[in-house]
C-alpha positions in Angstrom: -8.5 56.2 97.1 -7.9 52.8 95.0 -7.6 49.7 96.0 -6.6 46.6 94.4 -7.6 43.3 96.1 -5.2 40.3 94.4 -7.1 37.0 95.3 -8.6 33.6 94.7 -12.1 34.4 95.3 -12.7 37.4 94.1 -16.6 37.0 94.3 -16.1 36.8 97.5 -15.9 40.6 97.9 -19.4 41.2 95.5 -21.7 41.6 98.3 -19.2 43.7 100.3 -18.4 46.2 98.2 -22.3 46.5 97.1 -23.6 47.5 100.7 -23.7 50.3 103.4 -20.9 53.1 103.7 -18.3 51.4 101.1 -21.3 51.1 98.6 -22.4 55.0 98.9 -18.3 56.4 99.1 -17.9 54.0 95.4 -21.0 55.7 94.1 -19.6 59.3 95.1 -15.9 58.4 93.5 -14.3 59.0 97.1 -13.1 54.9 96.7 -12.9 52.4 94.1 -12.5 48.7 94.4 -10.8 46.6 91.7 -10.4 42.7 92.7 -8.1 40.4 90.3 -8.2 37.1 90.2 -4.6 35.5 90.7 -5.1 32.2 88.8 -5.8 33.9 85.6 -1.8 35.0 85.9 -1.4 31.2 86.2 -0.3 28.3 83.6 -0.4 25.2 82.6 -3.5 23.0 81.6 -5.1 23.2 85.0 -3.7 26.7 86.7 -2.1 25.5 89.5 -1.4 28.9 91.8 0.2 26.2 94.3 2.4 23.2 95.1 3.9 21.7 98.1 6.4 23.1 100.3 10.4 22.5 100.3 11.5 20.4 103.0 8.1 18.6 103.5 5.2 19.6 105.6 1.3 19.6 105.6 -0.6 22.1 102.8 0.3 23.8 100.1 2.5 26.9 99.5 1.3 29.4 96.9 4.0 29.8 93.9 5.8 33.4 93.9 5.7 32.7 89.4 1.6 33.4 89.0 1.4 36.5 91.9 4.6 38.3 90.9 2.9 38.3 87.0 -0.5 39.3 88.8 1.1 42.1 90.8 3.0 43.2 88.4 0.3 43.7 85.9 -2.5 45.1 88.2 0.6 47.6 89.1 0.8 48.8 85.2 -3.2 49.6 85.5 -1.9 53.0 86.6 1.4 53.5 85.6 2.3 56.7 87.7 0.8 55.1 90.8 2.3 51.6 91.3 0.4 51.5 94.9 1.5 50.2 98.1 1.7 46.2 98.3 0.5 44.5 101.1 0.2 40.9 101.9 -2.3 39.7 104.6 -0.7 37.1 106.9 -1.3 36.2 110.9 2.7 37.3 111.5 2.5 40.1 110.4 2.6 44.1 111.3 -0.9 44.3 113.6 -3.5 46.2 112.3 -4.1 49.3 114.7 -5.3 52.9 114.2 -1.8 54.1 114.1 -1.1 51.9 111.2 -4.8 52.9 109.6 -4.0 56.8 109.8 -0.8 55.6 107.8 -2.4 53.7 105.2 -5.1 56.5 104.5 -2.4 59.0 103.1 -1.7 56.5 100.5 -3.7 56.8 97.3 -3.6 53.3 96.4 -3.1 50.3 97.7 -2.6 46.5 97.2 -3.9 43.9 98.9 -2.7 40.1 98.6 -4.4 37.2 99.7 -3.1 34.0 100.6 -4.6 31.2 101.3 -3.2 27.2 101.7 -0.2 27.4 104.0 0.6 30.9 102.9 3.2 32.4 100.6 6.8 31.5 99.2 8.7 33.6 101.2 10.2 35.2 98.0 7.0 37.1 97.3 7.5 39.4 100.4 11.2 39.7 99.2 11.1 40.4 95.9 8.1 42.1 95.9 9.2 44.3 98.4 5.4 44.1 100.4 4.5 45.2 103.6 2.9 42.5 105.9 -0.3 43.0 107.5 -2.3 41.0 110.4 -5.1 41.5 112.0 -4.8 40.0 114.9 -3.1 36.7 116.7 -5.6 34.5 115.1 -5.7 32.3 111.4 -8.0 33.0 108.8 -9.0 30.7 106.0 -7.5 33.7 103.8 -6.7 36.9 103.4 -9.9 38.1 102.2 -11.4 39.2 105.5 -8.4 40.8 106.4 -8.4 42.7 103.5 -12.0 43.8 104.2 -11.1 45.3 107.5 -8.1 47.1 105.9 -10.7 48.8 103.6 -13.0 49.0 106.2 -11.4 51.2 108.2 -9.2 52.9 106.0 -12.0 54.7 104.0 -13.6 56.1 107.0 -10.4 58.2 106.7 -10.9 59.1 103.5 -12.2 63.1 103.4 -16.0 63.2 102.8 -16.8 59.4 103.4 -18.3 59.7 106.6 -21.2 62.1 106.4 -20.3 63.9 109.9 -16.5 64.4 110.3 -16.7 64.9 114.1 -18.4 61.4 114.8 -14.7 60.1 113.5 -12.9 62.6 115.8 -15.1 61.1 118.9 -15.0 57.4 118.4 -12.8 54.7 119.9 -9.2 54.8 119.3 -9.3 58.6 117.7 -9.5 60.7 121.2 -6.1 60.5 122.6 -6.0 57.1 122.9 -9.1 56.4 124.7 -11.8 54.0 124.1 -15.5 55.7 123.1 -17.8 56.6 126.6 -20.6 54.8 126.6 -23.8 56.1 123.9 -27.6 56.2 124.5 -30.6 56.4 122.8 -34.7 56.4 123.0 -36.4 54.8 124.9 -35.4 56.3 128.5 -36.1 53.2 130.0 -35.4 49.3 128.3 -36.3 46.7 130.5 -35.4 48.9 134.1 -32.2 49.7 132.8 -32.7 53.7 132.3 -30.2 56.3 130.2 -28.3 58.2 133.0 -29.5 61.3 134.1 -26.9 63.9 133.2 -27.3 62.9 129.6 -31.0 64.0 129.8 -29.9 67.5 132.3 -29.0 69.4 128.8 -25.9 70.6 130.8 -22.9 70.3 128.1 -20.6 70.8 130.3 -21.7 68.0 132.9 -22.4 66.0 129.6 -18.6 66.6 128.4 -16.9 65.9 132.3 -19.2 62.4 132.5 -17.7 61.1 129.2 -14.4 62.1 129.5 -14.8 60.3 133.2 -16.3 57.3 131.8 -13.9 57.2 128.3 -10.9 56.8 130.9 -12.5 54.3 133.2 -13.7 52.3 130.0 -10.2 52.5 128.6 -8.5 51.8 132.2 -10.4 48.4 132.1 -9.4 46.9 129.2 -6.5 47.6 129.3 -5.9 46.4 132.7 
């Protein structure tokens, strides 16, 4: 799977992509992670990607002439495979597992993002891209957001994850129901000790207590 990250900073994203599960599925050729920086699509003397907003307000808007050139060019990189555009904003479509599962049976995709007081409105139109937000909050950009697309796209992606049943039993993947609580050594951490039917080697006990306490976990929240 590709992914093409559109942004200001793009050094922002060095460490990321150079650490943990991302680092070792780049190294395998599972993903790759190309970042452009939009102000080189920019002109003038000083590459201004920006400029006030119509009507007046506070901030700065970011100018549809510099990201349509930028998309538009990262999209020729592979010609057959112009990728699946979306832009990271607080209004839009919320980030959930549903909408991950989707995004992993894409090969490639896009991501844009905006800082200032977001994008000229004709971006998402003429560029025909999907909006994406991560929850009812405001970043200072879109390049967090971006990271948790990626994040939890690739653990989709066949052969990333080194076990393929620890996806099928964490939260949000087992109909719906949030993860049962995990344990490990020692038995006992400060008087708080593992509970006992995790130590009987019973499987079937095992299985019946974290089924019970998946649903009670996932009653609570969402309650």
């Amino acid at each position: 799977m590709r992914f093409d990250v559109l942004t200001l900073f793009p050094d922002i994203f060095q460490g990321y992509v150079s650490q943990s599960l991302l680092k070792l599925a780049i190294q395998s050729g599972l993903v790759s992670v190309h970042t452009w920086n939009i102000r080189n699509w920019a002109k003038g003397k000083h590459q201004s990607v920006d400029d006030k907003p119509f009507g007046g307000g506070p901030g700065m808007v970011m100018m549809p002439e510099p990201i349509f050139d930028c998309v538009e060019a990262v999209r020729s990189e592979v010609p057959e495979d112009p990728g699946l555009l979306l832009m990271m904003t607080p209004s839009g479509e919320r980030l959930n597992q549903g909408l991950v599962t989707e995004l992993a049976k894409h090969k490639r995709i896009m991501l844009l993002c905006g800082r200032y007081e977001g994008f000229d409105d004709r971006i998402r139109q003429g560029l025909a891209a999907r909006e994406v937000s991560i929850g009812n909050f405001i970043c200072n950009g879109g390049e967090v957001p971006a990271m948790v697309v990626i994040d939890t796209v690739i653990r989709l992606v066949p052969g990333v994850l080194g076990d393929p049943e620890s996806l099928a039993q964490e939260s949000h993947n087992v109909e719906g129901e949030l993860e049962y609580p995990q344990y490990t050594r020692p038995r006992v951490f400060r008087g708080m000790e593992v509970p006992e039917v995790l130590l009987s080697g019973n499987h079937e006990k095992i299985a019946a207590w974290r089924k019970e306490q998946s649903k009670a976990k996932s009653f609570g929240r969402n309650n």
